[in-house]
C-alpha positions in Angstrom: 68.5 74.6 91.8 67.1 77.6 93.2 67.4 76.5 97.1 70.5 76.6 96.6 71.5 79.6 94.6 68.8 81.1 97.8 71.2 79.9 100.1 74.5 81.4 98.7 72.5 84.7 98.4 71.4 84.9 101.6 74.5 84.0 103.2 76.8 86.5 101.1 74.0 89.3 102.3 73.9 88.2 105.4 77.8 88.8 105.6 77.7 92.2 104.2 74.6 93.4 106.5 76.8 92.3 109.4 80.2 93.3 108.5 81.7 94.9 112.0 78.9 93.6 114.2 78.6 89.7 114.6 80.7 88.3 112.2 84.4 87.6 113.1 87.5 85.1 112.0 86.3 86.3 108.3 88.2 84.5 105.6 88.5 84.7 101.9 91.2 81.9 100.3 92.1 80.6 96.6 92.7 77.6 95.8 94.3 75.8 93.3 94.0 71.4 93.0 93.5 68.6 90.6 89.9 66.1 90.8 90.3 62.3 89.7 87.3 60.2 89.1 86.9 56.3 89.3 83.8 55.0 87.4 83.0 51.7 87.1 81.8 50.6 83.6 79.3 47.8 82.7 79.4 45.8 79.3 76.8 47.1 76.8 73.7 45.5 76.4 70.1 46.1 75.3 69.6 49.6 77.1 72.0 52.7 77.0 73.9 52.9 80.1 74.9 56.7 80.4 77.5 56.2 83.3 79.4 54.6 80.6 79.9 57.7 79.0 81.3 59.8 81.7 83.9 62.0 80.2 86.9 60.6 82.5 90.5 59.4 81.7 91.9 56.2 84.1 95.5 57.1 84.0 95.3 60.5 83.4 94.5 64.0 85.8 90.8 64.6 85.0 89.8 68.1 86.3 91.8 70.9 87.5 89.8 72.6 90.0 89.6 76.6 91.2 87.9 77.9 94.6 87.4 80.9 95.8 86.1 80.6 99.2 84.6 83.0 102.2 84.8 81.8 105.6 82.9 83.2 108.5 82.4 82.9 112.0 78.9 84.2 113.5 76.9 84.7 116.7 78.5 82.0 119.6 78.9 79.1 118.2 78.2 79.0 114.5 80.5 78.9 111.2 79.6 79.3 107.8 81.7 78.3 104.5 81.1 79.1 101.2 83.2 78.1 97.9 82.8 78.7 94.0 84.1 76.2 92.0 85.3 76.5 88.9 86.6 73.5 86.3 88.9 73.9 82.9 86.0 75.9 81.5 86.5 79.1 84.1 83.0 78.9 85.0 82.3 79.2 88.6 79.0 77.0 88.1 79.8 74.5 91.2 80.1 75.4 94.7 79.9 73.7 98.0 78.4 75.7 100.8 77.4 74.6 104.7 77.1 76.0 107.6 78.1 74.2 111.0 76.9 74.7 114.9 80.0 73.5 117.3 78.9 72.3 120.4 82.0 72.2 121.8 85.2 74.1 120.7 86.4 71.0 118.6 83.2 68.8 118.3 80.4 70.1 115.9 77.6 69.8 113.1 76.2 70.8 110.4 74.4 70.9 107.0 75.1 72.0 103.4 74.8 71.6 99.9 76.8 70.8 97.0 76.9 70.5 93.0 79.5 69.2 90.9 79.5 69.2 87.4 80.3 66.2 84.8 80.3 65.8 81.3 78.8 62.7 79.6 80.1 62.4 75.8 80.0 60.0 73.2 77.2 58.0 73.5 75.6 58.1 70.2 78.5 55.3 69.6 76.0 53.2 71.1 73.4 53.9 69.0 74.9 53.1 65.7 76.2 49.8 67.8 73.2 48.6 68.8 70.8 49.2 65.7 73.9 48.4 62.5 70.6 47.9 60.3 69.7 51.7 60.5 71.7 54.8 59.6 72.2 57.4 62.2 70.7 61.3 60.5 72.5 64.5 61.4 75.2 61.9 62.9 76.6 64.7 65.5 78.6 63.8 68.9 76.1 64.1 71.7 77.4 65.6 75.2 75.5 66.2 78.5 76.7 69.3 80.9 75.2 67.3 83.2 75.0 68.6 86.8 74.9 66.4 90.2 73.1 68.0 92.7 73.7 67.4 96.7 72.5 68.1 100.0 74.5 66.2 103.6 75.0 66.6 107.3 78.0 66.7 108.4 79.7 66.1 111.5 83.0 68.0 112.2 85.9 67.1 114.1 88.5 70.1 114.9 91.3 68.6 117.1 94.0 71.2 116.5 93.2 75.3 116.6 96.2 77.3 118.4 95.8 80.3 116.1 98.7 78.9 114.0 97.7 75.7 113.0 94.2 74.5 112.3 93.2 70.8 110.9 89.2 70.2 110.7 87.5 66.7 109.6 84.3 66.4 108.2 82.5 63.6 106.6 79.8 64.6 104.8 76.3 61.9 104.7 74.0 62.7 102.0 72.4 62.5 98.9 72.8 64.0 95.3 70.9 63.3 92.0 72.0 64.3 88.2 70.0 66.8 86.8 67.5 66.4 84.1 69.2 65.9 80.7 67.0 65.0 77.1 68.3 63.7 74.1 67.2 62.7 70.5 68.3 60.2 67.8 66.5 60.1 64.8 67.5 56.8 62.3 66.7 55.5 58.9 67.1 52.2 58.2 69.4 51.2 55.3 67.6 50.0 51.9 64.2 51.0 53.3 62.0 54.3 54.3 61.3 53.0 57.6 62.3 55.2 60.1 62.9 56.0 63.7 63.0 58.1 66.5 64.7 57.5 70.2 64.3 60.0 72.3 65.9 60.3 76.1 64.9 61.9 79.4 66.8 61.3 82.4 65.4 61.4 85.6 65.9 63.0 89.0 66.7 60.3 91.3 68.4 60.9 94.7 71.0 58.5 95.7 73.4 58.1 98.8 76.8 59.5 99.4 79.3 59.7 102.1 82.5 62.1 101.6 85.0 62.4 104.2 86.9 65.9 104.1 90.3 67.5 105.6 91.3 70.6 105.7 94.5 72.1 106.8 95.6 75.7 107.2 99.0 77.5 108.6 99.3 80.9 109.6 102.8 82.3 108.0 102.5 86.0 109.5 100.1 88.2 111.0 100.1 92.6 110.7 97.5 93.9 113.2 94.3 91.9 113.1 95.0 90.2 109.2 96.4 87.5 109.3 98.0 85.5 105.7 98.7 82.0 105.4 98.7 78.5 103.4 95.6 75.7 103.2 95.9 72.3 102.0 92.5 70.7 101.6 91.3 67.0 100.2 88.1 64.8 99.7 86.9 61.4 98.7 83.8 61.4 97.3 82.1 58.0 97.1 78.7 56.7 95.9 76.9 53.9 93.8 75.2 55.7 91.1 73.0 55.2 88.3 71.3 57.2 85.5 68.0 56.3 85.2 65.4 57.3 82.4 62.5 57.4 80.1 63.2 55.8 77.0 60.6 56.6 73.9 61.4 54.8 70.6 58.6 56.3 67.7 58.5 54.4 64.3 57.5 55.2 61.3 54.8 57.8 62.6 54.2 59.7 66.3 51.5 57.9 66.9 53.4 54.5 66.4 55.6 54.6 69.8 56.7 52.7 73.3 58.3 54.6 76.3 59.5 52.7 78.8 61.3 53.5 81.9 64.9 51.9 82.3 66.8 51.6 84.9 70.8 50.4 84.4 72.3 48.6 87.0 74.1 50.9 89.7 78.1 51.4 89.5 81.0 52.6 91.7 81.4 56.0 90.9 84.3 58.1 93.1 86.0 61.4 93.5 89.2 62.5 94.9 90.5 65.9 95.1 93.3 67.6 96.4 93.9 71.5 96.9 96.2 74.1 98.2 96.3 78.1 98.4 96.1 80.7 100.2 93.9 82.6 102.9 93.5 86.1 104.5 92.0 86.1 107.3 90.6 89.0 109.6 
């Protein structure tokens, strides 16, 4: 992830360095909104399935989300955006930054990156499921942080800017990947000293993504150059994902052991969010 921790660097020092001289329309906003996933889940069979275990509720508000975000507007044409993300936790470890080139006043395009994070709980159930013969040691509930990792173009569409009013589309086409995540079981079977190891390693593996995005802001008043006012943002985020891995199952002894590489069957995974706060703009 260092790209894009580069990126948010450079652009934040780039702002400063130019503060007064090419920069203008700066913006800083907070934001306040709720995130609800849809996963699809697959019936268990002979290899874990970690999408099953994404740490979601159907009929319930999953995530509250915080932004902070920085806005800018530099040399002719270009425009950069920049938001921290921050979940239940208060940790602003997600963020969704891009920058965009508008060929005309309304029409435009860019690029940018993202990364969401998502917790995957639980799934040493399927373990003790799957092998009843064996007794799970230092039985402890397992949970991937596990982090999704993005990079898009992204066409804009800006059909209303008076000064008062602003709506901008954007529909972001790219690709993310989960982040490397490891885990290990370690089993004895009952009435016996056999015993085994499973050990998991997930693997980077970029998939598609499209996710269309409005956003909406209202000037309420204006003193000298500053101006304050109200946003309203959304997104739907929407993808076929799968967690694939290396699977290593040791028996008895280390030297006694098969890895294979699995690869569960793909699933409709979604995100929709919704957001509204404030902005000062100068």
């Amino acid at each position: 992830m260092r790209l894009p921790v580069f990126i948010i660097f450079y652009l934040i020092s780039f702002s400063l360095f130019a503060q007064g001289q090419i920069l203008k329309n700066q913006e800083f906003s907070f934001s306040i909104g709720i995130a609800e996933l849809e996963i699809e889940k697959t019936s268990p069979n002979e290899n874990l399935d970690f999408i099953n275990y994404v740490d979601y509720e159907p009929d319930y508000i999953d995530l509250i989300i915080l932004k902070l975000g920085y806005k800018f507007d530099f040399f002719s044409k270009m425009s950069a955006d920049i938001k921290l993300i921050m979940m239940d936790d208060i940790i602003p470890d997600n963020y969704d930054i891009s920058a965009h080139y508008f060929i005309t006043p309304w029409l435009g395009v860019g690029i940018g990156s993202m990364l969401n994070k998502n917790w995957i709980t639980n799934f040493e159930e399927y373990q003790i499921q799957t092998l009843p013969d064996y007794y799970l040691v230092d039985y402890n509930v397992q949970q991937f942080t596990i982090y999704d990792l993005g990079f898009y173009l992204s066409p804009a569409l800006k059909p209303i800017d008076n000064g008062i009013f602003m709506l901008l589309i954007k529909c972001d086409l790219g690709i993310s990947s989960f982040m490397k995540e490891e885990a290990t079981f370690y089993h004895k079977k009952k009435l016996s000293n056999e015993r085994q190891q499973y050990h998991y390693e997930t693997k980077t593996d970029y998939q598609p993504y499209f996710q269309p995005k409005i956003d909406m802001r209202l000037m309420v008043f204006k003193i000298k150059e500053t101006s304050f006012g109200f946003l309203l943002n959304s997104h739907y985020y929407y993808s076929k994902r799968s967690i694939n891995y290396f699977r290593t199952i040791q028996t008895w002894i280390s030297e006694n052991k098969i890895t294979e590489q699995i690869e569960p069957s793909k699933h409709n995974y979604s995100r929709f969010e919704f957001n509204m706060g404030i902005f000062l703009r100068w």
